[in-house]
C-alpha positions in Angstrom: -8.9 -9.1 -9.6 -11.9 -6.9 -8.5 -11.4 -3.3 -7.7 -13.1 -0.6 -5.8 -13.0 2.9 -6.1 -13.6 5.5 -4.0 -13.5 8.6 -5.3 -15.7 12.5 -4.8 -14.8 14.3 -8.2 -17.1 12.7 -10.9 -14.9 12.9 -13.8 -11.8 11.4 -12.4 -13.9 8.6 -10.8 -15.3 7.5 -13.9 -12.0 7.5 -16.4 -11.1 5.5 -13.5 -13.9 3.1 -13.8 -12.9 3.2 -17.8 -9.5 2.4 -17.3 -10.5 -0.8 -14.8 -13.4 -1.9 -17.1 -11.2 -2.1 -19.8 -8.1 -3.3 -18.4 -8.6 -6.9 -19.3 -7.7 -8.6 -16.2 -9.5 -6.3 -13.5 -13.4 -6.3 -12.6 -14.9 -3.0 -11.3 -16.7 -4.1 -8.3 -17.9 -0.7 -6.6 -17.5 2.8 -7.3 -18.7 5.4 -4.7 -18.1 8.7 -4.2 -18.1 9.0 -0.3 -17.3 6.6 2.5 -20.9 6.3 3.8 -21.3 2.7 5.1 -17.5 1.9 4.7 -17.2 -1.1 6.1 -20.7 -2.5 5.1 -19.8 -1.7 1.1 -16.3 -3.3 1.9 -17.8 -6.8 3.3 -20.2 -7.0 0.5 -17.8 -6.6 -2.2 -14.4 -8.1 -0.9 -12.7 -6.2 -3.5 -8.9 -7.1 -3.9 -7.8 -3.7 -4.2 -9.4 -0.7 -3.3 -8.2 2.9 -5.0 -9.1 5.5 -2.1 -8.6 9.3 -2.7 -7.7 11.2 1.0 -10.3 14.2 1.1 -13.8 12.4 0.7 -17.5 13.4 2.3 -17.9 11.4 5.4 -14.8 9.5 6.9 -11.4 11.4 5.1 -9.3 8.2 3.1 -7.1 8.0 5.4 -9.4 7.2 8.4 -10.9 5.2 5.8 -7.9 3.1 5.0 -6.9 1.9 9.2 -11.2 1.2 9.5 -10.3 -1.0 6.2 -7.3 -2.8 7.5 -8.3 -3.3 11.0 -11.5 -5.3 10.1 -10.2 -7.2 6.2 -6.0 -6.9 6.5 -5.9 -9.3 3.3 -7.3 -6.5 1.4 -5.0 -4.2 -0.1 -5.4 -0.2 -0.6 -3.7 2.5 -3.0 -4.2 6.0 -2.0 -5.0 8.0 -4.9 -4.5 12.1 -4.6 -3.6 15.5 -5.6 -1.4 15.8 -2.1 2.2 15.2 -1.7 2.7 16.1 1.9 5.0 14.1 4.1 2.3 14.2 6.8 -0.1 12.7 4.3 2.0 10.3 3.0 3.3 9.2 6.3 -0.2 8.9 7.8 -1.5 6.5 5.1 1.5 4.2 5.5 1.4 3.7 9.0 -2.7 3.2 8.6 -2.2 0.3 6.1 -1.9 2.1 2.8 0.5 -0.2 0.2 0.6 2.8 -2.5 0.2 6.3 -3.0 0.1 7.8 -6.4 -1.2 10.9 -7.6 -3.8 11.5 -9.6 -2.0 13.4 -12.7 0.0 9.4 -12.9 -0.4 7.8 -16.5 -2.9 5.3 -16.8 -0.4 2.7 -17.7 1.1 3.4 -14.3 -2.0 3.2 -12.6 -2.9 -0.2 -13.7 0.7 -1.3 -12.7 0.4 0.3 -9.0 -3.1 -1.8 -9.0 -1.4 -5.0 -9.8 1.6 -4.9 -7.7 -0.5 -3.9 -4.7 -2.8 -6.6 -5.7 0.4 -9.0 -5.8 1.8 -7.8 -1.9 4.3 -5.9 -3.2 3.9 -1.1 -2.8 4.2 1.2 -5.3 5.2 4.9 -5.5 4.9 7.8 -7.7 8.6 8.9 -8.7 7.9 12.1 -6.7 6.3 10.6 -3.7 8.8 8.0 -4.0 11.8 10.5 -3.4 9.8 12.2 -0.1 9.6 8.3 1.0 13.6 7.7 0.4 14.6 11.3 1.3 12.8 11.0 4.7 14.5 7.2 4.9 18.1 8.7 4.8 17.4 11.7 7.2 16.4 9.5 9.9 18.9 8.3 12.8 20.0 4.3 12.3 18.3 3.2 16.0 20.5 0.7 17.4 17.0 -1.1 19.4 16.4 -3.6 16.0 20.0 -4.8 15.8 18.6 -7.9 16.7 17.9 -8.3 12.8 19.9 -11.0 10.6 21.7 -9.8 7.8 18.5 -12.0 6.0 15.6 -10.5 7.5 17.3 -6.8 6.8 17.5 -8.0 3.3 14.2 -9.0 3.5 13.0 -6.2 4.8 14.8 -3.6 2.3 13.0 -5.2 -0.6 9.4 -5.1 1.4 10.5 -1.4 1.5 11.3 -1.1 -2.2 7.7 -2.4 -3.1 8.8 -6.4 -3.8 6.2 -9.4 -3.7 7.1 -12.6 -1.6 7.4 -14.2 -4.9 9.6 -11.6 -6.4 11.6 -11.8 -2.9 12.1 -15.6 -3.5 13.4 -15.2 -6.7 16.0 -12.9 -5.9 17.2 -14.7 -2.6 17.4 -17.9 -4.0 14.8 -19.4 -1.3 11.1 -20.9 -1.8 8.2 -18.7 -1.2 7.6 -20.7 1.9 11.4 -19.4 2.9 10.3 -15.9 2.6 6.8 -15.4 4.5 8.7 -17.2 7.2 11.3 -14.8 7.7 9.0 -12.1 7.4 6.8 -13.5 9.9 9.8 -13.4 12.0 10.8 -9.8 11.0 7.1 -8.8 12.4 7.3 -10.3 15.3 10.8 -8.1 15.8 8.9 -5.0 15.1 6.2 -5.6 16.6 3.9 -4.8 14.0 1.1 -7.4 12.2 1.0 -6.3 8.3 3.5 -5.4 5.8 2.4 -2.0 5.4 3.3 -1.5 9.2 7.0 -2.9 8.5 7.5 -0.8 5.6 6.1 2.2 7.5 8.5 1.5 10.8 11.4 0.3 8.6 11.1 3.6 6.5 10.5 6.5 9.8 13.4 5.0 11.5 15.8 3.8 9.1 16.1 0.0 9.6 17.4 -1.2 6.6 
C-alpha cells in the first residue's frame, strides 16, 4: 500500500519514513513537511493512506484532511499528533479523518493503525479512544434515527468500533455484498456520504 506523510518536525518525519520503508508491505510515496500544493501532491501520488499531523505551515491538518476527502473520498487519512483535545479530535472526524493517534504510539501500533485504515476499518489510541467513548455515553439517545433496523445499528456500532466491511461480514454471518449494502442504506438515513461522517454523527449523538 503506498503511504504519504505529512509531517513539520524533521526527526519524527523521518523515523516515520524508516518505519514505512521498512515495513515490508508499505511503499513511501511522499514525504512533505507542509501542505503547500495539497491537492496537486495528492493527485500525483494517490497514496492509500496518508499520515497527517494537525499544526503544519500552510493549510493546519485538519483543513487539510476535508480539502483531501472532498476531492479523493477513496483515500483514507490518520491524523498523527501531540493533541488530545476533544475539539481536535472531534473536528478531524467530522472532516474525514478514520484515525487519530498520537505521536508518543509504538511503532508496532502505528503500522497497525496504517493498515486498518488502509482496510476501511478506524483506529484509536487507547487514550483518545476513551475521549471518543466517554463523549459517546454523555450524549442524549435522539429519538430522530429510530428509523434504524436492529441490523443497520449493528452495523453501525461496529463502523464505530473501527471494523472493516470484511471483518463486519464475518461477524454477521452475511457476504461482503450484504454489508456495503446495508451501509449504503445506513448513509442514506444519516444523511451523510462516507464512513468517517457515520462514525462521527453516530458517535456526537449517540446512535448506536
Amino acid at each position: 500500500m503506498k503511504i504519504a506523510i505529512f509531517e513539520d518536525n524533521q526527526k519524527f518525519r523521518e523515523s516515520l519514513e524508516f518505519l514505512i520503508v521498512t515495513s515490508g508491505d508499505m511503499e513511501l510515496c511522499g514525504s512533505f513537511e507542509d501542505t503547500n500544493r495539497l491537492l496537486q501532491r495528492i493527485e500525483a501520488l494517490m497514496p492509500d493512506v496518508v499520515l497527517m499531523d494537525i499544526h503544519l505551515p500552510g493549510k493546519n491538518g485538519i483543513d487539510a484532511v476535508k480539502e483531501i476527502k472532498e476531492h479523493f473520498p477513496a483515500i483514507n487519512v490518520c491524523m498523527q499528533t501531540v493533541f488530545e483535545d476533544d475539539d481536535k479530535i472531534f473536528a478531524s472526524l467530522c472532516n474525514g479523518a478514520s484515525g487519530y493517534i498520537l505521536k508518543n504510539t509504538a511503532p508496532e501500533k502505528v503500522l497497525q493503525a496504517i493498515r486498518e485504515v488502509a482496510d476501511g476499518g478506524s483506529f484509536f489510541t487507547p487514550s483518545v479512544a476513551r475521549r471518543v467513548l466517554n463523549n459517546f455515553q454523555q450524549q442524549p439517545h435522539p429519538g430522530e434515527f429510530t428509523q434504524l433496523t436492529d441490523r443497520e445499528r449493528e452495523i453501525l456500532k461496529f463502523l464505530v468500533e473501527g471494523m472493516s466491511y470484511k471483518i463486519i461480514a464475518d461477524k454477521t454471518f452475511i457476504s461482503y455484498e450484504t454489508v456495503h449494502s446495508h451501509i449504503k442504506k445506513i448513509y442514506e438515513k444519516l444523511h451523510v456520504n462516507s464512513k468517517s461522517e457515520a462514525v462521527a454523527k453516530a458517535i456526537k449523538r449517540r446512535l448506536v
